[in-house]
N, C-alpha and C positions, 0 to 999 in steps of 0.2 A: 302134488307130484305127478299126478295121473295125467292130466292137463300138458306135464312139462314133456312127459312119455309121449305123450299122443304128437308131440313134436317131431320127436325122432322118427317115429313112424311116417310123416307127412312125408319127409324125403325120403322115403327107399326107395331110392333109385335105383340101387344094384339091380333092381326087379326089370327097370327100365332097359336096363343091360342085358337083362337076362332074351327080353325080348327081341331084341337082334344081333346078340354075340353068339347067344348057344338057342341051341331047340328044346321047348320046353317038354316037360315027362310027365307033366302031369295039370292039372289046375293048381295055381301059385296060392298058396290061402293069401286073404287082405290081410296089412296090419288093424288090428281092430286096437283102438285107442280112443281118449275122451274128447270131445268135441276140437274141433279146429277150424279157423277161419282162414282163409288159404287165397290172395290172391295176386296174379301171375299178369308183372306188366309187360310186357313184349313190344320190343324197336321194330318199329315199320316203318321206317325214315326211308329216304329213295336207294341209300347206302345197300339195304338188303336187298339182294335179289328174288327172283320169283322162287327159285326150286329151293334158296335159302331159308325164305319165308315158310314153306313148306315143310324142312323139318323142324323149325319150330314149332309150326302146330304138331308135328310130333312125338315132340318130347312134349310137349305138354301132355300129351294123351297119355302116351305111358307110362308116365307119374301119376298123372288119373287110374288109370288101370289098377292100380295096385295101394289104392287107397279104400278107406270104408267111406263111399261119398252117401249124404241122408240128411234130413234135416237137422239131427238130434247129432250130429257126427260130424263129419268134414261138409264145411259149406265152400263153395271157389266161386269165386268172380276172376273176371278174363279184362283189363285194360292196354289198350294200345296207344302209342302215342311218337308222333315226330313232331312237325310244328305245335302239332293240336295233342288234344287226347279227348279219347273216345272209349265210353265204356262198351264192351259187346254185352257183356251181361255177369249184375251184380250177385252177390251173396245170397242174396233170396229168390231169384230166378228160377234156377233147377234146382233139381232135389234129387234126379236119374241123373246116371250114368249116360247113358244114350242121349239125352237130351242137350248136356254140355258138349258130347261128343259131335253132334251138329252142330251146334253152335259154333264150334270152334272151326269146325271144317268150314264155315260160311262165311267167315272173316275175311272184307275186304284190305289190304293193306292202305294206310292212307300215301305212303310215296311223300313224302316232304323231308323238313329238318329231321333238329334232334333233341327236343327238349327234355330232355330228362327231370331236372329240377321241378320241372313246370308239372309233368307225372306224380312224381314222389308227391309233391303239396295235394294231386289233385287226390290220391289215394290217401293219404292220410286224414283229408279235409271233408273227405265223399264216401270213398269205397268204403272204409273202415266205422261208417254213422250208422246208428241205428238204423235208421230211417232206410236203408243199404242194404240192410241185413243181419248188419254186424251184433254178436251178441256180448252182454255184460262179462266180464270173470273170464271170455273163454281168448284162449291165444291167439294173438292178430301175426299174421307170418305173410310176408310180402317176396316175392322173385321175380328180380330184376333180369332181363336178359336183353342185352345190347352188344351191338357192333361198332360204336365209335365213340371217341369225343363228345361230351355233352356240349349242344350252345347256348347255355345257360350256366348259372352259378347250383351245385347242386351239396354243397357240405351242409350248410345254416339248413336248408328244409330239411335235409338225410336225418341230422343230429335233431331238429324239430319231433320228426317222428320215432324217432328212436326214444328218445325222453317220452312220448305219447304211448312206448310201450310195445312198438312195431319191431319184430325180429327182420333184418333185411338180409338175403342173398342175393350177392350182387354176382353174374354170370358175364363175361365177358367173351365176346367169338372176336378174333380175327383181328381187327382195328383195334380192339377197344382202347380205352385206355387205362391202367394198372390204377394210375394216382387218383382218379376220378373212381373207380369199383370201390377200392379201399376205402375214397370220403364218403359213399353211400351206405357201405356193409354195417353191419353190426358185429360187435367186436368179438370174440378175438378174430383178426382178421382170414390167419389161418382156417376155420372152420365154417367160413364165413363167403371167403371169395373166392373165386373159381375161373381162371382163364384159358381158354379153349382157341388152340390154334385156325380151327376152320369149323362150317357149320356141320361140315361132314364127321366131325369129329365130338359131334356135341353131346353124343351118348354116353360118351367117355365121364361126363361129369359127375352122371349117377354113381359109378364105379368110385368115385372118389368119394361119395354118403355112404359105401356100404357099410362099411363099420362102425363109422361115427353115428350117424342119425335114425339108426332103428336099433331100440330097446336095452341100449345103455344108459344106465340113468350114472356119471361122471360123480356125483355127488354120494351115491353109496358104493361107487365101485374103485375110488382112486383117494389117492391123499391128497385131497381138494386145498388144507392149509385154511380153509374160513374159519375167524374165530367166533363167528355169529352163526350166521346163517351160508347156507350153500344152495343156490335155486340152480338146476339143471333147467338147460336149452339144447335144441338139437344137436348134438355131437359136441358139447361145449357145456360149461357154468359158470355163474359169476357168482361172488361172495356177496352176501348183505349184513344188514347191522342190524341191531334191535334199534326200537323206537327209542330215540333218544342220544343215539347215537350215529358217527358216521364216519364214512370207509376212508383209510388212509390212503396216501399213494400207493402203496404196496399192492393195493386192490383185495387184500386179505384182512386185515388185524383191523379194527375199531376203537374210533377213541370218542369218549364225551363227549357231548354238546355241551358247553358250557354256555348259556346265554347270561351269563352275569361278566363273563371276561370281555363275552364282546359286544358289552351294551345295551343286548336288547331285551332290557328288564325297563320297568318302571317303578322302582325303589325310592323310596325317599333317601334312604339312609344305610339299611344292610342288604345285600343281593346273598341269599344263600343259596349255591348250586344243585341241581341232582341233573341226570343226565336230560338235555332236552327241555327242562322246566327249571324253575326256582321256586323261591319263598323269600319273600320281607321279615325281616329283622329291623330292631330300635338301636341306637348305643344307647350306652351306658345312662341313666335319668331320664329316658326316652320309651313310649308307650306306643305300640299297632294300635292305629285306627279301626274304625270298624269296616276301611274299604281293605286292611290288610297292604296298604300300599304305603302309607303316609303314617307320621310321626308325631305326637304330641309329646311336650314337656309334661313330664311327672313333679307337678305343681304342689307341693306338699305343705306349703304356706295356704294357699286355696282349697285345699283337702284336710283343711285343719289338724296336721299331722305335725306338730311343732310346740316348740314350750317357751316361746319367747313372750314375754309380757306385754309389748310393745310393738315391736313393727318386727313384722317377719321379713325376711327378703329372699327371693327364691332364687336357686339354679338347680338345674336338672339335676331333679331325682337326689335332692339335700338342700340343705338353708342355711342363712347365717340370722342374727337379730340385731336389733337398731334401736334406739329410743328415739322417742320425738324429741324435736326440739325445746332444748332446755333442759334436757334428762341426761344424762350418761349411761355408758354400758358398766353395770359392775362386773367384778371378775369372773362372774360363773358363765356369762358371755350369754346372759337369758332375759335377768331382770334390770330395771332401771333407779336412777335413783336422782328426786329431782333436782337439779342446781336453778339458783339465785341471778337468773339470766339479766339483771344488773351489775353486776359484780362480774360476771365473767366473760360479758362481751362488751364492747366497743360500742354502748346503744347508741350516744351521740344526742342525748335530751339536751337541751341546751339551759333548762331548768329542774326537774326533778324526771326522774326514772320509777316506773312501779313495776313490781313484778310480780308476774302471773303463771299458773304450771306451764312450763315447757316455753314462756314469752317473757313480754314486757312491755308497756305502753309507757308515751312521755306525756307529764301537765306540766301546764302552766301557771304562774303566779297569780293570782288575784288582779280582775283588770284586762289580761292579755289573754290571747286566743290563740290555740293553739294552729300554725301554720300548715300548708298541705303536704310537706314535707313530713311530717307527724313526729317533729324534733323541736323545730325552733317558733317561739314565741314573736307575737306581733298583738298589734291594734286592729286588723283586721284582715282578708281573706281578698281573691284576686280570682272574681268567679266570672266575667265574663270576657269570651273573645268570638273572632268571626274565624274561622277553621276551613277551609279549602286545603283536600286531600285528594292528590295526583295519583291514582293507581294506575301500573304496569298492568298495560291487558295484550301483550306482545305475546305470537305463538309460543314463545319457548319456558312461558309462564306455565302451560297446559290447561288443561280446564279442572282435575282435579286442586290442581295448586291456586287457581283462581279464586274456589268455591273458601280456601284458606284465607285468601287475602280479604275476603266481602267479612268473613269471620273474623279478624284482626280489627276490620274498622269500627266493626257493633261493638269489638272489645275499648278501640277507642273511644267509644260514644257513651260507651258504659260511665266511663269515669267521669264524665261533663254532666253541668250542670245548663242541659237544653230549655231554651224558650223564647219567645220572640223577643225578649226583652233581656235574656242572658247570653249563653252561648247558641251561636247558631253555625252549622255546619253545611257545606256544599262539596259534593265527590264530580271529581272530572277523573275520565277514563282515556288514554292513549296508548296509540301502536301509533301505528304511521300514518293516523292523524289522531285528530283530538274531539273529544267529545263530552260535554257537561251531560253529568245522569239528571243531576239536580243543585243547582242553582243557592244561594245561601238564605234566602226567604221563603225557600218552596215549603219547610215543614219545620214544625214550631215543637215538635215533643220528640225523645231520643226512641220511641215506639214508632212512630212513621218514620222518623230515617232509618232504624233497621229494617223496616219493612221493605220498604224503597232501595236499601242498598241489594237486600237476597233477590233483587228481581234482577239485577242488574246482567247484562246478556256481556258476553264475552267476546272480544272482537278481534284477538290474535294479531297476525301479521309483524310488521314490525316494532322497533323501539324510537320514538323519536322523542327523548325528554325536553329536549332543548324548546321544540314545538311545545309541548304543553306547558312550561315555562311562562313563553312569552302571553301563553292560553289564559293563564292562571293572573299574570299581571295586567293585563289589557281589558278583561272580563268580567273573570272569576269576582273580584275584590274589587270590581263597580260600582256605585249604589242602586244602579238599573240590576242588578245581579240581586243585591242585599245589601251587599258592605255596608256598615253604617256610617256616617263626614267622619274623615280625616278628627273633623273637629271637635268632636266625641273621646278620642283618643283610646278607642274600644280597642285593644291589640289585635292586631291582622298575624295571621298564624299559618304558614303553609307546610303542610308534610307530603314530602314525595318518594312513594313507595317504587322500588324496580328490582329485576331481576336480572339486571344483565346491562351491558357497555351500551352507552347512546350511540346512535346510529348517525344524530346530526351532534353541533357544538353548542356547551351548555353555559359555556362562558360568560356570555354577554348577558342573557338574560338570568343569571342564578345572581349573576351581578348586578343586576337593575330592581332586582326583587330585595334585595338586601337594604338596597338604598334605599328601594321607594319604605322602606320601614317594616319590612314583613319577617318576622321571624321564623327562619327558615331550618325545617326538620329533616333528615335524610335515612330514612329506613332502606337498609339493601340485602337482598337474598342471592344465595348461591352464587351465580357468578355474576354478582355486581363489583363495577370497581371503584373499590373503596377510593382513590383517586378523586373521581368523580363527584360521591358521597360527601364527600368533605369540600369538594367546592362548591356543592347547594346548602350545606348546615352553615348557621349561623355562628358566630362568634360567642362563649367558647364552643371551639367547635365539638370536643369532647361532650359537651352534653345535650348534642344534637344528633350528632349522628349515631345510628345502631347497625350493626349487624350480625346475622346469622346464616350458617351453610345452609340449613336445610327447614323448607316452608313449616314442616310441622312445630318449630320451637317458635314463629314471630307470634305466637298467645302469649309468651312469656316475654318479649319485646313490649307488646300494647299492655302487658300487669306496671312495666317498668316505667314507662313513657309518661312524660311529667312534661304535661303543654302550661303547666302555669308560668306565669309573666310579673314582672315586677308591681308587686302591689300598689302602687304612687303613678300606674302607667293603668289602672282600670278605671271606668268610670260609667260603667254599665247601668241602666234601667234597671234595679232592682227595685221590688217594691218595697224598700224601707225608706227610713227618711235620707240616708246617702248608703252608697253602699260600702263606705270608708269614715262613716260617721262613727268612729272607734267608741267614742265614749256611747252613745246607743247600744251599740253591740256590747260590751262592758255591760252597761247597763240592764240589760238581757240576759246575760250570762247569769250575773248576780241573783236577776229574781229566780232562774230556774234553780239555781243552785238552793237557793231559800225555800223553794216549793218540795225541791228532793229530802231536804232536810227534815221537814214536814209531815212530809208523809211516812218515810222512814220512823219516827218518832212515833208515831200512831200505832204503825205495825207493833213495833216493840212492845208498847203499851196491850 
């Protein structure tokens, strides 16, 4: 508050008054007040004249005169400015009376424009630095004194340095302009701006600080109305808030910061206010992180906090229970109890049913083997084909969802029974064009095609199925590629994965694949059109085609995906003596079945 005193003190200008209205009686005492940094821009544009310029240096003396000037006290610097500006001499310069008092008498005017704006930025950007003079903590107070129109833009730099903390009195003689003082001054503008009919008249202005700007401090001597804070300035005060808070229109009363109403929290979940700051909050089955920002499910199934026998299933912060399959929920809604999963589903054995806890497996009759469907009986199994799979490598696949699709294929690879003599497998990759990774004789075991599939590089761009199409029939299914004759009658099998509308037409060639004998699969993700999908699958075409929304479920596509082929249409190199030589295979069955019997017997024993 001492700081804010030493303001008022700065303008006693009454004093200035004093010195050429009445004759003085005595030595005037200084105001003595705490430190103050004091500096005085003055118009020397061509506008002024000589004996004009003259009582400006002045008044500036006689507002010196009756200040406590020192280093530890009032420091002044003196700027001038028209086109230009030019400092005479900053804040740290003098430190006597007498020495500013030359200085100021030594001032040449420069005679040009009237840049005022161009002042203001230089004092606030200059005058007011360190490096200047200027000190930490202590009041920066700037006096303007001009005669005319600025030609320059002067509100945006006034209010610059005003926010910097700069008190301005703006003085106006003669010309000046009222609208221009006002966008310089600092507010209120009453206490602040001062317009003076002639230079001859300029004394008069002191006269008008007498009362206001020495040793009223406004904030203990009036009903100021701050509901916070009240900081006294020269002849004037303005309200402040507490941290955390901030001043309403009224320029009195204060309200909250709320930065949870207006966003600017980083919450996951609950923003809880206080003025200025907040705190994270969880709902309801939800945990603070240990960054205080972010939210974990209170997993009470995985915290082992649960009484279910069988399968827990979480939701935030409670659970419910489940049995495995084949089990039911009894009524206490905990424990299970096992059912006769023959008897109460639809297994579809085409010969006998067994059942097992929570399942059920199908056999077959003496003689017959059971099929790969793991329902219906046969003479024998349908293990080899030649497999060309068309993967979607088109931008809008991504490369995360890519890395899915190479992982779909090893799932389909899984299921095969690979070798150079069984099934053998070839991956072709297209966007907007087409490219074999590998070829259908390149590798003989399902551990080198996966291998070879995860290296596969990702090539974005577009979708051109129709091209990889005709890629796959002219190629792919060559016997320069693998394929093995026609006259083998090895099934040719094509799956074409994608995720989205062909770019070319797939008509012709989904149609020539068909003909030429290729048993044709249609996998589609997200936004593929089903349309489409179903004019590449084969006839029926319900158990060709799949699809699903979203990349993460086609693992549960390649579990379902059933590439076997009509058993009477295989005739694969296996190394038995045929590999439809049923009564063999019979025959095989038989003895293992006599060897388990065997041995079983033994155990017992």
């Amino acid at each position: 508050m001492g700081q804010l005193t030493g303001l008022c003190c700065l303008l006693l200008l009454s004093l200035a008054v004093l010195t050429t209205a009445r004759p003085k009686t005595g030595a005037q005492p200084k105001c003595k007040s705490g430190p103050v940094d004091l500096v005085f821009l003055i118009d020397s544009s061509r506008s002024v004249r000589p004996h004009e310029f003259e009582t400006m240096r002045k008044f500036m003396i006689d507002i010196l005169n009756e200040l406590d000037i020192g280093p530890d006290t009032t420091r002044v610097g003196v700027v001038q400015y028209s086109s230009q500006v030019r400092s005479e001499f900053s804040l740290k310069t003098h430190s006597k009376m007498d020495a500013i008092v030359k200085n100021i008498n030594e001032i040449i005017p420069l005679a040009q424009g009237t840049m005022t704006g161009l002042a203001i930025k230089y004092v606030m950007n200059v005058a007011f630095t360190e490096a200047e003079g200027d000190r930490p903590k202590v009041p920066n107070v700037a006096v303007i004194v001009t005669d005319g129109r600025p030609q320059d833009r002067v509100a945006e730099v006034a209010a610059e340095a005003r926010d910097k903390g700069i008190e301005i009195f703006a003085v106006g003689v003669a010309r000046a302009d009222m609208t221009s003082l006002r966008a310089m001054a600092s507010p209120p503008f009453e206490d602040h701006v001062f317009l003076v009919e002639s230079f001859d008249l300029i004394h008069q202005f002191g006269l008008q600080f007498q009362d206001k700007l020495c040793g009223v401090d406004l904030c203990l001597e009036s009903e100021h109305g701050c509901e916070h804070i009240c900081e006294s300035s020269p002849g004037s005060y303005h309200c402040l808030c507490l941290p955390g808070y901030t001043l309403n229109p009224d320029g009195k009363t204060c309200k909250a910061i709320d930065l949870c109403a207006e966003g600017k929290h980083d919450c996951e979940q609950v923003c809880l206010p206080t003025p200025g700051a907040f705190t994270c909050d969880c709902n309801k089955g939800y945990q603070l992180n240990a960054d205080k920002k972010t939210c974990s499910t209170i997993d009470l199934c995985a915290e082992g906090k649960h009484d279910c026998e069988q399968i827990c299933i979480p939701s935030p912060g409670a659970f419910t229970c489940d049995c495995n399959k084949g089990f039911k929920l009894n009524q206490d809604k905990k424990t299970c109890t096992n059912m006769d999963m023959c008897k109460t589903v639809a297994h579809g054995c085409e010969h006998q049913c067994v059942s097992t806890p929570g399942s059920y497996y199908c056999i077959c009759p003496e003689g017959q083997l059971l099929q790969d469907d793991g329902k219906s009986c046969g003479t024998c199994k349908s293990a080899n084909i030649d497999l060309v799979l068309l993967i979607d490598g088109s931008k809008s696949v991504r490369p995360q969802n890519f890395e899915l699709v190479k992982k779909f294929v090893n799932q389909v690879v899984d299921s095969l029974d690979v070798s150079a003599h069984g099934t053998r497998v070839g991956l072709v990759q297209y966007s907007s064009r087409v490219r074999t990774e590998f070829p259908l004789n390149m590798y003989h075991t399902a551990d080198e095609i996966k291998a070879a599939v995860m290296k596969v590089d990702y090539m974005e761009k577009g979708t051109m199925t129709g091209l990889a199409l005709k890629h796959m029939l002219e190629n792919s299914f060559s016997e320069a590629e693998g394929a093995r004759p026609a006259s083998r009658n090895i099934p040719r099998i094509g799956l074409v994965f994608t995720d989205g509308r062909s770019q070319d037409d797939i008509t012709e060639y989904a149609k020539k694949a068909k003909e030429a004998g290729i048993t044709m699969y249609a996998v589609g993700v997200g936004k593929a059109v089903e349309d489409e999908l179903r004019e590449i699958a084969s006839d029926p075409v319900e158990k060709h085609f799949y699809y699903t929304t979203d990349f993460s479920a086609i693992s549960t596509i390649a579990e379902n995906l059933k590439l076997n082929v009509c058993p009477a249409e295989s005739q694969g190199e296996i190394e038995v003596k045929d590999p439809c030589a049923c009564e063999s295979l019979v025959e095989f069955q038989q003895a293992t079945m006599s060897s388990l019997e065997q041995l079983t017997q033994k155990h017992i024993l």
